[in-house]
C-alpha positions, -999 to 999 in steps of 0.1 A, spaced: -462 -165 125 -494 -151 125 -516 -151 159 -547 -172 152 -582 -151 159 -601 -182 167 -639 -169 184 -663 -190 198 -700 -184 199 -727 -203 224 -762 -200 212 -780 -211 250 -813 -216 240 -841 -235 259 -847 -261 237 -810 -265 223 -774 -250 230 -750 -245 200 -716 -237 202 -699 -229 168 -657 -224 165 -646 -196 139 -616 -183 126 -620 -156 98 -589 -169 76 -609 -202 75 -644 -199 84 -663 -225 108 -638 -249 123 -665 -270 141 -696 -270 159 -717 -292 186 -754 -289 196 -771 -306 223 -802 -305 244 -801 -272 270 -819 -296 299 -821 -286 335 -787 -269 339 -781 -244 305 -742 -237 323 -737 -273 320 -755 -276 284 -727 -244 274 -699 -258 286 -704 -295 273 -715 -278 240 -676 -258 240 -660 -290 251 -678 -308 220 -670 -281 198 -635 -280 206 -631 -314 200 -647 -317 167 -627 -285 155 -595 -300 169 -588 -267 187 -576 -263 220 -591 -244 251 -564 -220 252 -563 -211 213 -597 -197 216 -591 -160 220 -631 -151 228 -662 -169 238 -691 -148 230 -729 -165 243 -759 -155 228 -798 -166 242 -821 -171 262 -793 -189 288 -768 -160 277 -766 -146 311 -755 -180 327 -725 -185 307 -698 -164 330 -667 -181 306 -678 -162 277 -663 -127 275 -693 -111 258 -723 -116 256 -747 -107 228 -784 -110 213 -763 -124 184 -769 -102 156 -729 -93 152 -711 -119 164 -683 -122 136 -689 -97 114 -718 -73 96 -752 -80 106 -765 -113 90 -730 -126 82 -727 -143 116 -734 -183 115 -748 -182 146 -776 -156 135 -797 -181 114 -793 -189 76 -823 -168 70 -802 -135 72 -771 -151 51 -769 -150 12 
């Protein structure tokens, strides 16, 4: 059986937080966003939590956390951290980098 390559990216912004779940045999498996408020660690982690839950994925299937924004710095689950531009593949194909950059 093949190992599942499931990624998850946190867009901590200070308006909203997004947190998308990916696998590349299948593409976006879910997604949450929420209001940041006062606390942008608590706005990333509820955002996962939500994610996970929509996607039906658990916690310990995700194989990487990557956090992107303004709030990226906060996020100490995530195991990189990024401006976002290559999160899950060539420049522009990542669904956390805006639909502007996608075709």
């Amino acid at each position: 059986m093949e190992e599942r390559m499931i990624t998850v990216g946190i867009d901590v912004g200070s308006i909203t937080t997004e947190a998308l779940v990916y696998e590349p045999q299948r593409g976006v498996l879910g997604y949450s966003i929420l209001l940041t408020g006062g606390s942008s660690y608590e706005a990333a982690s509820l955002a996962l939590e939500k994610a996970l839950i929509f996607s039906g994925i658990k916690r310990d299937e995700v194989k990487r956390i990557v956090a992107t924004g303004a709030g990226r710095g906060i996020v100490d689950f995530a195991q990189q951290k990024s401006h976002g531009d290559n999160l899950f593949g060539p420049r522009g194909s990542s669904p956390l980098s805006g639909s502007k950059d996608r075709h």
